[in-house]
Chimera marker file (.cmm) of the C-alpha trace (Angstrom):
<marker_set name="trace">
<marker id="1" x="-15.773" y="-3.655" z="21.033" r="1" g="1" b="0" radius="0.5"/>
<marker id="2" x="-18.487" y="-2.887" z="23.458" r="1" g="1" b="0" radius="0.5"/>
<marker id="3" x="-19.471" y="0.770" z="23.781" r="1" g="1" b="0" radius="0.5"/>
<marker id="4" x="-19.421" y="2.688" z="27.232" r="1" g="1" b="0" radius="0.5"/>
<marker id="5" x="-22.133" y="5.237" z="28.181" r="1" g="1" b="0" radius="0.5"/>
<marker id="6" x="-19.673" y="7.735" z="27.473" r="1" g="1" b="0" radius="0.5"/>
<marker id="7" x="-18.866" y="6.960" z="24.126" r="1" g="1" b="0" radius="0.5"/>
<marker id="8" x="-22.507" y="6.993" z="23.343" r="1" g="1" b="0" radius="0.5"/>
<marker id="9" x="-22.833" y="9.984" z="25.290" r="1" g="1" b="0" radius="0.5"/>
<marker id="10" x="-20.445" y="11.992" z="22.880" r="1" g="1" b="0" radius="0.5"/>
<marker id="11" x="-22.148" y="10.589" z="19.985" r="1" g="1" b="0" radius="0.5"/>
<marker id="12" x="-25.334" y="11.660" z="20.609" r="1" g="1" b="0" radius="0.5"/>
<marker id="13" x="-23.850" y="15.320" z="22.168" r="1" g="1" b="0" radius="0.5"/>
<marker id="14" x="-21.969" y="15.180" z="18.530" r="1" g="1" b="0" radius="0.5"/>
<marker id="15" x="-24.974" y="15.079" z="17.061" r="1" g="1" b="0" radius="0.5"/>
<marker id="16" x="-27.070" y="18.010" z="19.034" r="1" g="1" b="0" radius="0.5"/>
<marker id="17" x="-24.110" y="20.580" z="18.307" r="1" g="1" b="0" radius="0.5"/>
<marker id="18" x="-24.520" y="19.537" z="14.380" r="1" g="1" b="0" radius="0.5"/>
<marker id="19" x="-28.229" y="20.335" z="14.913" r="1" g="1" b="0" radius="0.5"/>
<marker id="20" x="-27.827" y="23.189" z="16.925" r="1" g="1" b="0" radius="0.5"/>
<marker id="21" x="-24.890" y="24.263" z="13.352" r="1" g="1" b="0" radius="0.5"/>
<marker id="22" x="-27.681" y="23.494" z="11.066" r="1" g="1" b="0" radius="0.5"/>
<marker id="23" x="-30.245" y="25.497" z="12.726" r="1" g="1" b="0" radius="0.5"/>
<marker id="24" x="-28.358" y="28.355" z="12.786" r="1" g="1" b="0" radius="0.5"/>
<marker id="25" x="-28.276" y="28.936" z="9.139" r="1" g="1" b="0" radius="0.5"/>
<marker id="26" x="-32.248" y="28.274" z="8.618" r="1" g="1" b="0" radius="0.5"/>
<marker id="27" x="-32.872" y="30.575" z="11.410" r="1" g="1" b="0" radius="0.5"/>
<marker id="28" x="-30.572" y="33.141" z="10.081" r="1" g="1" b="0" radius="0.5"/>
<marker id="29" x="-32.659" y="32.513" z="6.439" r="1" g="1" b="0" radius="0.5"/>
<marker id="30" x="-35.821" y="32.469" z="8.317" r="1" g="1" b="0" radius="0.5"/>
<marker id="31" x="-34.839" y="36.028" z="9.710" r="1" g="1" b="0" radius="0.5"/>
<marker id="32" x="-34.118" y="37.540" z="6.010" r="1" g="1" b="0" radius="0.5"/>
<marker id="33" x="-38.153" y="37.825" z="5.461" r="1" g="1" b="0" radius="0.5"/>
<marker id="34" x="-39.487" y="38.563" z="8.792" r="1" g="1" b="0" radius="0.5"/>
<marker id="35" x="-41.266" y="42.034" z="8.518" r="1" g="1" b="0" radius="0.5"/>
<marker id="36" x="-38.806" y="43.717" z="10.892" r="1" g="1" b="0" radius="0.5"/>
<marker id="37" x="-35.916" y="42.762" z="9.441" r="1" g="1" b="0" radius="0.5"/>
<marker id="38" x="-37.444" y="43.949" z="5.865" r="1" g="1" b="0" radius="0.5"/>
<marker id="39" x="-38.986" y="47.034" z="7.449" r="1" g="1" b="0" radius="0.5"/>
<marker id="40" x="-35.443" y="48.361" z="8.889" r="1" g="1" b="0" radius="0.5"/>
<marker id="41" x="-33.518" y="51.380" z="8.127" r="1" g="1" b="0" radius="0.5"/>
<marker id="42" x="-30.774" y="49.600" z="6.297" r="1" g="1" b="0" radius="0.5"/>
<marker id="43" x="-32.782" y="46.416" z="4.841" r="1" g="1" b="0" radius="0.5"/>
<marker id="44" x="-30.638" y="45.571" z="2.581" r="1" g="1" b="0" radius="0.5"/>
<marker id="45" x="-27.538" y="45.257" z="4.560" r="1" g="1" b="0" radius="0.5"/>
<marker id="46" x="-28.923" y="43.733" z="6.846" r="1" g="1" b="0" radius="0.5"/>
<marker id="47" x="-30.540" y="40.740" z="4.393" r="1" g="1" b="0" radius="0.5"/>
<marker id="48" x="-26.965" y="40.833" z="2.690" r="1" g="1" b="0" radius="0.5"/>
<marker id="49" x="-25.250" y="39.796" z="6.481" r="1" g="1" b="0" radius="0.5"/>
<marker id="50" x="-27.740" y="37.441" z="7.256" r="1" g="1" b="0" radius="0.5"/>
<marker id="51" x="-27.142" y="36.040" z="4.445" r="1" g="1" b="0" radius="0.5"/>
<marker id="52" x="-23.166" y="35.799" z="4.692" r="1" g="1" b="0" radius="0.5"/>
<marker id="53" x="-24.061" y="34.870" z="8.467" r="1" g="1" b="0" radius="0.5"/>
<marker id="54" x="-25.955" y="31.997" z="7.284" r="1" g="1" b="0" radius="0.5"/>
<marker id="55" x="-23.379" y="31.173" z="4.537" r="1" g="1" b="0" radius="0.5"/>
<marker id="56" x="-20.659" y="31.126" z="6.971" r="1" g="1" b="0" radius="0.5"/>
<marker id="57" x="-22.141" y="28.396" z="9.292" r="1" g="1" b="0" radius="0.5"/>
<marker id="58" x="-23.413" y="25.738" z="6.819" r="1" g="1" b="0" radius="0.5"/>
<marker id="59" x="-19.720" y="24.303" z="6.088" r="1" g="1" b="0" radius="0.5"/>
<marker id="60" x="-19.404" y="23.867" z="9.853" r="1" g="1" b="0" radius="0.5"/>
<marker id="61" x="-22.287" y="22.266" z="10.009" r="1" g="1" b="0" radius="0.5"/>
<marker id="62" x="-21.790" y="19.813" z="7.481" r="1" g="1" b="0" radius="0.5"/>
<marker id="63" x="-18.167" y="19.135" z="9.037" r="1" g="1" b="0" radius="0.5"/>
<marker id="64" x="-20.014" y="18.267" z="12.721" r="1" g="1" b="0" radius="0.5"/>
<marker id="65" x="-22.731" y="15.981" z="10.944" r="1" g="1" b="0" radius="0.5"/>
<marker id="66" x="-19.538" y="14.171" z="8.607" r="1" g="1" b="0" radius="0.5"/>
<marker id="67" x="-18.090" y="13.855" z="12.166" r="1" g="1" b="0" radius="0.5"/>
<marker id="68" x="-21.065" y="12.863" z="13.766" r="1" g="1" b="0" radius="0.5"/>
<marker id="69" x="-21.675" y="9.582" z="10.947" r="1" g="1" b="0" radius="0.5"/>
<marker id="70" x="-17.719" y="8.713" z="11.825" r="1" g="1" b="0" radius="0.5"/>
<marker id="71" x="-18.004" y="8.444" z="15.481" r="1" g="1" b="0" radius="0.5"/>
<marker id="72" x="-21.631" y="6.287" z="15.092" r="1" g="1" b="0" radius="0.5"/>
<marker id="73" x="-19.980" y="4.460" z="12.522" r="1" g="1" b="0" radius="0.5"/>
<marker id="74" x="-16.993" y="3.921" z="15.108" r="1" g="1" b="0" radius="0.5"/>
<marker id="75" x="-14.319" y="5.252" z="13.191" r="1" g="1" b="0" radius="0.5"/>
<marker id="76" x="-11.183" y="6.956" z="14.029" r="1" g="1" b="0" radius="0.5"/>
<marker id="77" x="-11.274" y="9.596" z="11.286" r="1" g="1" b="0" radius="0.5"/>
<marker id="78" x="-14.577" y="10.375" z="12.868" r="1" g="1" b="0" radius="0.5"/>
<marker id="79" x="-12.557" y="10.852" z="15.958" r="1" g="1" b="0" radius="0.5"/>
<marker id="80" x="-10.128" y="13.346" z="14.175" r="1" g="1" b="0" radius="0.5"/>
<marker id="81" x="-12.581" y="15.214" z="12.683" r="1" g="1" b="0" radius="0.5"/>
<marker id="82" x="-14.698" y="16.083" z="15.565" r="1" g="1" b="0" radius="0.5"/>
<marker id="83" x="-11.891" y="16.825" z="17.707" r="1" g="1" b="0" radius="0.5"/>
<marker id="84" x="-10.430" y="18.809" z="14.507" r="1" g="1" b="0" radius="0.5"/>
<marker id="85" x="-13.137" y="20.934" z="14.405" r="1" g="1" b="0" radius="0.5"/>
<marker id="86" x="-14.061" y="20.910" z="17.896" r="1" g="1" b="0" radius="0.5"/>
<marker id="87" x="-10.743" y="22.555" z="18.300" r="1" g="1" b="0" radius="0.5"/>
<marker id="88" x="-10.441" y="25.074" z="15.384" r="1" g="1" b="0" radius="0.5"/>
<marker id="89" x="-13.711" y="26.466" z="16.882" r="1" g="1" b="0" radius="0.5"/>
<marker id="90" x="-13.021" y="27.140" z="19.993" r="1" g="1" b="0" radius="0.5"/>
<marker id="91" x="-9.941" y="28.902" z="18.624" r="1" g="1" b="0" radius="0.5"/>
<marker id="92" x="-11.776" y="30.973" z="16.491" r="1" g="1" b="0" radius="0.5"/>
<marker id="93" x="-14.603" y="31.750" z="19.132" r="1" g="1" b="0" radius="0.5"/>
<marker id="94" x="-11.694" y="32.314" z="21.935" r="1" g="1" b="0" radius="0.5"/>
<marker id="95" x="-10.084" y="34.886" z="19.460" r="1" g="1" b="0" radius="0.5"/>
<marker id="96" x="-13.389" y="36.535" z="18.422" r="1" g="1" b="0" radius="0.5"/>
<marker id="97" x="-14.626" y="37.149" z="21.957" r="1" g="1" b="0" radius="0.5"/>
<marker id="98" x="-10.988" y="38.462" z="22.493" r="1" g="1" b="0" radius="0.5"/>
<marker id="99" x="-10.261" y="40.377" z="19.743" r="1" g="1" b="0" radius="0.5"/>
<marker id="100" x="-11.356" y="43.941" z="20.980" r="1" g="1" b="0" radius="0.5"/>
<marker id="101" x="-9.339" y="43.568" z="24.176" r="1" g="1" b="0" radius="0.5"/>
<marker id="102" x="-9.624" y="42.390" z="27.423" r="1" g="1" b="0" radius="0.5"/>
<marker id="103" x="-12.096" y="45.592" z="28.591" r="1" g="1" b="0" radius="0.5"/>
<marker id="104" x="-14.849" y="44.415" z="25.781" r="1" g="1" b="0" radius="0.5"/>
<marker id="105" x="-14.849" y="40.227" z="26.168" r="1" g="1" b="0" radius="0.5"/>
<marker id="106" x="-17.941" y="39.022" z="23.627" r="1" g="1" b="0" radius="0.5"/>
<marker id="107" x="-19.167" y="36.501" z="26.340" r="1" g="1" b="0" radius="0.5"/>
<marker id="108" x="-21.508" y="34.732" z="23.996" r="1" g="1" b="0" radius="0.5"/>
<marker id="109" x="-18.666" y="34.127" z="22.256" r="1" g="1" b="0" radius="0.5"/>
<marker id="110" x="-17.033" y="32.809" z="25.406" r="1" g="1" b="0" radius="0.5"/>
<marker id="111" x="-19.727" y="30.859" z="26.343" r="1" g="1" b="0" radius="0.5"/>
<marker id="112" x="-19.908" y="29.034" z="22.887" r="1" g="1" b="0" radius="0.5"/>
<marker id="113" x="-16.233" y="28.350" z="23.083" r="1" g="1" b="0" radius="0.5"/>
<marker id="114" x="-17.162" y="27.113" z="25.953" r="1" g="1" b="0" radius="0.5"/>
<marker id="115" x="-19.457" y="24.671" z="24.372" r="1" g="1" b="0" radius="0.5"/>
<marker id="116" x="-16.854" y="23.152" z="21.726" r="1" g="1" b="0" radius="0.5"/>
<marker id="117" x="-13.792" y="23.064" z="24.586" r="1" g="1" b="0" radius="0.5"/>
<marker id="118" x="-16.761" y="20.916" z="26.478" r="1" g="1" b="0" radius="0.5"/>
<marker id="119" x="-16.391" y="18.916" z="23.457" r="1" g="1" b="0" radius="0.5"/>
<marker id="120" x="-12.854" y="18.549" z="22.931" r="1" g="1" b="0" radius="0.5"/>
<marker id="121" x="-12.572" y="17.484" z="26.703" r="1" g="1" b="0" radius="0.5"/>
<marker id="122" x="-14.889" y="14.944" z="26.536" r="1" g="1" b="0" radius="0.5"/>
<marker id="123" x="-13.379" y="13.507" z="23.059" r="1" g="1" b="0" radius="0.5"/>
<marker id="124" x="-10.128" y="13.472" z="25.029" r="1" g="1" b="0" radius="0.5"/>
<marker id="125" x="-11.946" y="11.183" z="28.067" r="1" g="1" b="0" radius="0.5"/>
<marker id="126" x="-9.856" y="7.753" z="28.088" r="1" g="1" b="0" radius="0.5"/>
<marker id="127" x="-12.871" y="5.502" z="27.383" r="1" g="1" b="0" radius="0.5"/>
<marker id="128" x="-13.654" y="7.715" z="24.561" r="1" g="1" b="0" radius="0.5"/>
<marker id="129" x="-10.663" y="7.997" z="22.771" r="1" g="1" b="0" radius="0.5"/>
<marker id="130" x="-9.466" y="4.429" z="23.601" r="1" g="1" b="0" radius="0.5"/>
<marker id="131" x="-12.546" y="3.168" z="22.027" r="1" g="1" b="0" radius="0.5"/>
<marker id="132" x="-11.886" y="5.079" z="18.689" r="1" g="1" b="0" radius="0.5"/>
<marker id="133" x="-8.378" y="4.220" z="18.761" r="1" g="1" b="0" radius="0.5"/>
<marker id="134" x="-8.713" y="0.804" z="19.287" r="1" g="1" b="0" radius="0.5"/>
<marker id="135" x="-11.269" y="0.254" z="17.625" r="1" g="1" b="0" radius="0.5"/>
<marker id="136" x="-9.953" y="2.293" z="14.126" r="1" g="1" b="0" radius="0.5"/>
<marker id="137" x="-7.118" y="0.239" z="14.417" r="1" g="1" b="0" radius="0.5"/>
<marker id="138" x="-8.736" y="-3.220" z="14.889" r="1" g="1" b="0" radius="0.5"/>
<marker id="139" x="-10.451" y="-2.160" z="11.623" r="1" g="1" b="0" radius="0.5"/>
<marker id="140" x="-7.770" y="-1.076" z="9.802" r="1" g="1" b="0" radius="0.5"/>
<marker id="141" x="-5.722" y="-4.907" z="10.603" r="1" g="1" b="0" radius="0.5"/>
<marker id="142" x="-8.520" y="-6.774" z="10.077" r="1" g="1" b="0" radius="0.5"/>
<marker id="143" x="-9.352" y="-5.235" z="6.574" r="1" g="1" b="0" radius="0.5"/>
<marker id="144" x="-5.202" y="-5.275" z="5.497" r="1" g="1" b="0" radius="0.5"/>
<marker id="145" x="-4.802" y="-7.543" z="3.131" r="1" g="1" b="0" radius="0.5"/>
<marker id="146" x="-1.897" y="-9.025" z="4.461" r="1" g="1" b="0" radius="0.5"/>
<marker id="147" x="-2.908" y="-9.100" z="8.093" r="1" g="1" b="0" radius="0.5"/>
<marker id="148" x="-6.100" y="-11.640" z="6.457" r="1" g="1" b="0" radius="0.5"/>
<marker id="149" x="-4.132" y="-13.458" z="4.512" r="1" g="1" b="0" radius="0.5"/>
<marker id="150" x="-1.671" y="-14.424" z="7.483" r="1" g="1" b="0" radius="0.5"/>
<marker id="151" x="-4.747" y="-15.362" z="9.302" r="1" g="1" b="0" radius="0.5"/>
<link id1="1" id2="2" r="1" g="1" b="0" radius="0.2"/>
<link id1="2" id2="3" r="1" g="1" b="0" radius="0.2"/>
<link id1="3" id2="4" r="1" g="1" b="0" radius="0.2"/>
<link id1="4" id2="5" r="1" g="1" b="0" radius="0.2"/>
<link id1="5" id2="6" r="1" g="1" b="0" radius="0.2"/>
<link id1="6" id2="7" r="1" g="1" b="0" radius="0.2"/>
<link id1="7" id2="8" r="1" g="1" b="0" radius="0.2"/>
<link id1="8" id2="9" r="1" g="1" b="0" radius="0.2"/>
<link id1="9" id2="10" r="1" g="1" b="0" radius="0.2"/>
<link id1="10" id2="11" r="1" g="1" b="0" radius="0.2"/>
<link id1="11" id2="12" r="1" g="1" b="0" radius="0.2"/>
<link id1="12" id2="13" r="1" g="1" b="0" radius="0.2"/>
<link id1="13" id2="14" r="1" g="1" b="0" radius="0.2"/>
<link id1="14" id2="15" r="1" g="1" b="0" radius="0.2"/>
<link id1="15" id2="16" r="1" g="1" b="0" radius="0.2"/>
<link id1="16" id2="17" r="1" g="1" b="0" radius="0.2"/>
<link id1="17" id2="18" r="1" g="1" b="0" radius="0.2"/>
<link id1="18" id2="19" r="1" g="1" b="0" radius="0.2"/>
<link id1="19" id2="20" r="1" g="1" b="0" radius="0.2"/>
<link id1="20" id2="21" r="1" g="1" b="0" radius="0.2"/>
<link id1="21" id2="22" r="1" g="1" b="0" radius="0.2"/>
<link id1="22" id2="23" r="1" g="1" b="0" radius="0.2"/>
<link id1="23" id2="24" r="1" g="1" b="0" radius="0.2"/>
<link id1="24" id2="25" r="1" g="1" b="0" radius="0.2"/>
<link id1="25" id2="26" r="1" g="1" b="0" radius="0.2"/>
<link id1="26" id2="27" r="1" g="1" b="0" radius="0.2"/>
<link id1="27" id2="28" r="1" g="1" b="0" radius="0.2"/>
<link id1="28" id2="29" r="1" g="1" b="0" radius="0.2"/>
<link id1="29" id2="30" r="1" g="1" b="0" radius="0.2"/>
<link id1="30" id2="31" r="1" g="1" b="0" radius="0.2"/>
<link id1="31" id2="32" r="1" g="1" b="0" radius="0.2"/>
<link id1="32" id2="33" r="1" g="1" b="0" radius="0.2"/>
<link id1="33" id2="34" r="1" g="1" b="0" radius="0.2"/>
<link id1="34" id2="35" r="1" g="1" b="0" radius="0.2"/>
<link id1="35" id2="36" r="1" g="1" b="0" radius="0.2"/>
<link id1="36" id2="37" r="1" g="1" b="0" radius="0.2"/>
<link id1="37" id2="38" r="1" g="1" b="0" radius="0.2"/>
<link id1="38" id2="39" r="1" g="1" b="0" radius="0.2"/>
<link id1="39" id2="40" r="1" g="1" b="0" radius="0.2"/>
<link id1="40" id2="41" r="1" g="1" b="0" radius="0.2"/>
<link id1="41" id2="42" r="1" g="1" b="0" radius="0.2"/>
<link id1="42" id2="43" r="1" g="1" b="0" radius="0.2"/>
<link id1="43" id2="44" r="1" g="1" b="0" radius="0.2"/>
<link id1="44" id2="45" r="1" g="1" b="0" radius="0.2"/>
<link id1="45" id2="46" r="1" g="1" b="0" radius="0.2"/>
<link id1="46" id2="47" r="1" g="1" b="0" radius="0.2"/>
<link id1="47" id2="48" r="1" g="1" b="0" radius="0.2"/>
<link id1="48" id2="49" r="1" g="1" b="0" radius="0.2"/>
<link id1="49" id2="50" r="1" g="1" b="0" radius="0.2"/>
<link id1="50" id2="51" r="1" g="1" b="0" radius="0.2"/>
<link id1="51" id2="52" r="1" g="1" b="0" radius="0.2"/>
<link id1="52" id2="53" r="1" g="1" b="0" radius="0.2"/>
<link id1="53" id2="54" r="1" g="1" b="0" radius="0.2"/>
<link id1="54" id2="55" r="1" g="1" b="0" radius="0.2"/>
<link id1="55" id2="56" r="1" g="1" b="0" radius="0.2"/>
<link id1="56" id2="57" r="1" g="1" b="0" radius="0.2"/>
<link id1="57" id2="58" r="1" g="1" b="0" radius="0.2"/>
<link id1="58" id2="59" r="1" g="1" b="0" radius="0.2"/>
<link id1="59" id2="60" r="1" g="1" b="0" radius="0.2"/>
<link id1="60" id2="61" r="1" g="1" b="0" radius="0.2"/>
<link id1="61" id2="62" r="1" g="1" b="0" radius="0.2"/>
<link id1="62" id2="63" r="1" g="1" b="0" radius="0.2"/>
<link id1="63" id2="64" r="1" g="1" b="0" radius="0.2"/>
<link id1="64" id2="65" r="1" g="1" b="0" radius="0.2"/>
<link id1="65" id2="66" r="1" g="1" b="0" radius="0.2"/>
<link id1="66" id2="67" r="1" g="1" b="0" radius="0.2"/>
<link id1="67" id2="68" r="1" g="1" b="0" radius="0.2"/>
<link id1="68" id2="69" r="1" g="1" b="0" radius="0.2"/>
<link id1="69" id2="70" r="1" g="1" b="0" radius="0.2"/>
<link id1="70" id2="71" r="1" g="1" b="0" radius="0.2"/>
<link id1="71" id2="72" r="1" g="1" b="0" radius="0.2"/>
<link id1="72" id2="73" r="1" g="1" b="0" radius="0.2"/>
<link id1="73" id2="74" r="1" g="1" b="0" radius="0.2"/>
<link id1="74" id2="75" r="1" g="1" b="0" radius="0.2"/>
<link id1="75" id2="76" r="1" g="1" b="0" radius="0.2"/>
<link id1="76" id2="77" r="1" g="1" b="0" radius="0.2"/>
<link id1="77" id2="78" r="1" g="1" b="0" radius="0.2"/>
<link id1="78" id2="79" r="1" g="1" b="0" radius="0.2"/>
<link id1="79" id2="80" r="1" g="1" b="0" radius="0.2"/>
<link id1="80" id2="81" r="1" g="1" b="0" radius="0.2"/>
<link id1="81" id2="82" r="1" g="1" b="0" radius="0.2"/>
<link id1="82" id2="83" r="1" g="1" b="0" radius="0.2"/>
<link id1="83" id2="84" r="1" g="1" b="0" radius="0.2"/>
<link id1="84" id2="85" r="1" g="1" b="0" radius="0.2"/>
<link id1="85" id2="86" r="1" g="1" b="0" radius="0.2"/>
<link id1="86" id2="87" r="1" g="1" b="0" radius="0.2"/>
<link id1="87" id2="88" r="1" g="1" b="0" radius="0.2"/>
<link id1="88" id2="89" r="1" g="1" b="0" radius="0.2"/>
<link id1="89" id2="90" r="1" g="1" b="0" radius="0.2"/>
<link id1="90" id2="91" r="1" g="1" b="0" radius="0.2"/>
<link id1="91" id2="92" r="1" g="1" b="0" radius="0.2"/>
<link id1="92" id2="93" r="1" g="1" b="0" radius="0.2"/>
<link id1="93" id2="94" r="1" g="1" b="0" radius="0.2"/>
<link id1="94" id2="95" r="1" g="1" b="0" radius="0.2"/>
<link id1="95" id2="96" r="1" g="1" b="0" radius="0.2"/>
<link id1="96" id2="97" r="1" g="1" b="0" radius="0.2"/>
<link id1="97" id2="98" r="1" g="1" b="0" radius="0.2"/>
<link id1="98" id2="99" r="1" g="1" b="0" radius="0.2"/>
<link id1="99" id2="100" r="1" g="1" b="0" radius="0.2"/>
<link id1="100" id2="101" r="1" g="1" b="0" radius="0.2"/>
<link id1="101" id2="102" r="1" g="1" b="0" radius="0.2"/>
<link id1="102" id2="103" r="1" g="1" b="0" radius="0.2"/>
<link id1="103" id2="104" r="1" g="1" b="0" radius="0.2"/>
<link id1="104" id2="105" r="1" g="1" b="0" radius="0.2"/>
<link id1="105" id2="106" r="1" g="1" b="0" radius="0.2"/>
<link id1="106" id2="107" r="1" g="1" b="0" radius="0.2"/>
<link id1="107" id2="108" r="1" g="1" b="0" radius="0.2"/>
<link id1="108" id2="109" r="1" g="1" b="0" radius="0.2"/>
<link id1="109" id2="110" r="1" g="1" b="0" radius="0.2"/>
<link id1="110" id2="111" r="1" g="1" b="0" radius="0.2"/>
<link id1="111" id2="112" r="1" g="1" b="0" radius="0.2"/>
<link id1="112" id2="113" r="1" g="1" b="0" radius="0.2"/>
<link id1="113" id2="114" r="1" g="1" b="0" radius="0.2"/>
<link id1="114" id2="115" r="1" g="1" b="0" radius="0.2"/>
<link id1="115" id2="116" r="1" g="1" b="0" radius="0.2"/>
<link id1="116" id2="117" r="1" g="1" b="0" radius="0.2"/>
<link id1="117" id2="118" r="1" g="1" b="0" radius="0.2"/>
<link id1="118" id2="119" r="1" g="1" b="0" radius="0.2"/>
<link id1="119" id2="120" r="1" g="1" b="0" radius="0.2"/>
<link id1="120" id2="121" r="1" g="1" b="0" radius="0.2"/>
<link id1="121" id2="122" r="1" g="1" b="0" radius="0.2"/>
<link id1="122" id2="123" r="1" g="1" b="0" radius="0.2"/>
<link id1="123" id2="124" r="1" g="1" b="0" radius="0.2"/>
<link id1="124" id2="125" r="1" g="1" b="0" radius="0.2"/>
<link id1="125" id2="126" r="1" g="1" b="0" radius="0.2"/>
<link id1="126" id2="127" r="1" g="1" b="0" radius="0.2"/>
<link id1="127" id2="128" r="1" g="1" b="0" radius="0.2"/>
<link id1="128" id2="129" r="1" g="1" b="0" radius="0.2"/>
<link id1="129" id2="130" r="1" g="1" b="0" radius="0.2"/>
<link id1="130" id2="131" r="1" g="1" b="0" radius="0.2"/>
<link id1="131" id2="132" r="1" g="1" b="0" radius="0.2"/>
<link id1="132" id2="133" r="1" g="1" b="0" radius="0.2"/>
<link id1="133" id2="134" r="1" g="1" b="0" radius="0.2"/>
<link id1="134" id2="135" r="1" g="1" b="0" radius="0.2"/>
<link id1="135" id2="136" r="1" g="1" b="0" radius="0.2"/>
<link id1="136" id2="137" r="1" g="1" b="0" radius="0.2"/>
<link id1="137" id2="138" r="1" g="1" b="0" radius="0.2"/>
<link id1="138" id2="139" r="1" g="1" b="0" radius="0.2"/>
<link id1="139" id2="140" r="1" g="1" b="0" radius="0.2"/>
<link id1="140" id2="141" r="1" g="1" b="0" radius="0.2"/>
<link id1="141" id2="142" r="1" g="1" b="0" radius="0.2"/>
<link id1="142" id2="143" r="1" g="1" b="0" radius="0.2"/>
<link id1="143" id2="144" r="1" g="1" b="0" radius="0.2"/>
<link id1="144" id2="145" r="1" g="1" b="0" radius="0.2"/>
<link id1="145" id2="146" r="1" g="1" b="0" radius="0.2"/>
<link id1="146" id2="147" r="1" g="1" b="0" radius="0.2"/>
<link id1="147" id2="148" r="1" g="1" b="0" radius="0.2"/>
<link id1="148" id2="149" r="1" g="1" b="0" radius="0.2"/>
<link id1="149" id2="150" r="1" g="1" b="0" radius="0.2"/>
<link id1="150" id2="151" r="1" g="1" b="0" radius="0.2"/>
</marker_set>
């Protein structure tokens, strides 16, 4: 099966958000021995939730670049996993930019809920997830052992 513009499209915006996960982390490591953050009142505290901060993203990351490899590889569980995370995400960000009350809305955390319901929206497109439908279950006759040895 061919694939569309959009398909490629999502694969390659796949792979930006699990560059954009993994550079979160290094930057947040990066930040632990700049002078100002060593030179602060509370230095230690701070290094100690940069730290957790950094700790926090990296299995996210990993879970965007595992979904990443499935949709280039044009597999369905590639599908699921994206959209998977996609969605816990923007759960998580919707609830933490909500969680102090309508009167104090984190919009960063809005806006990058934003960015993974983007995600989930496009993943949902009918070319896209007709391709990984039909295309994880063309694989999944063809390598069946039954379905090749009726053929």
């Amino acid at each position: 099966m061919r694939r569309s513009g959009w398909v490629s499209g999502v694969t390659v915006l796949q792979f930006l958000v699990a560059l954009l996960l993994l550079a979160l982390p290094a930057y947040l490591i990066i930040l632990t021995v700049t002078s100002d953050v060593r030179n602060a009142p509370n230095a230690t505290e701070d290094i100690s939730g940069l730290r957790v901060a950094a700790a926090v993203f990296i299995g996210p990351a990993l879970l965007a670049f595992v979904a990443w490899y499935g949709l280039l590889k044009n597999r369905l569980w590639g599908w699921w996993v994206a959209m998977l995370d996609h969605l816990a995400t923007t759960g998580l960000m919707t609830y933490s930019s909500l969680d102090d009350g309508w009167r104090s809305i984190d919009w960063e955390s809005v806006g990058i809920a934003a960015m993974f319901a983007t995600m989930v929206v496009f993943l949902l497109l009918p070319p896209v997830k007709r391709f990984y439908w039909e295309s994880g279950s063309s694989s999944a006759s063809v390598s069946s052992p039954l379905k090749a040895k009726q053929q």
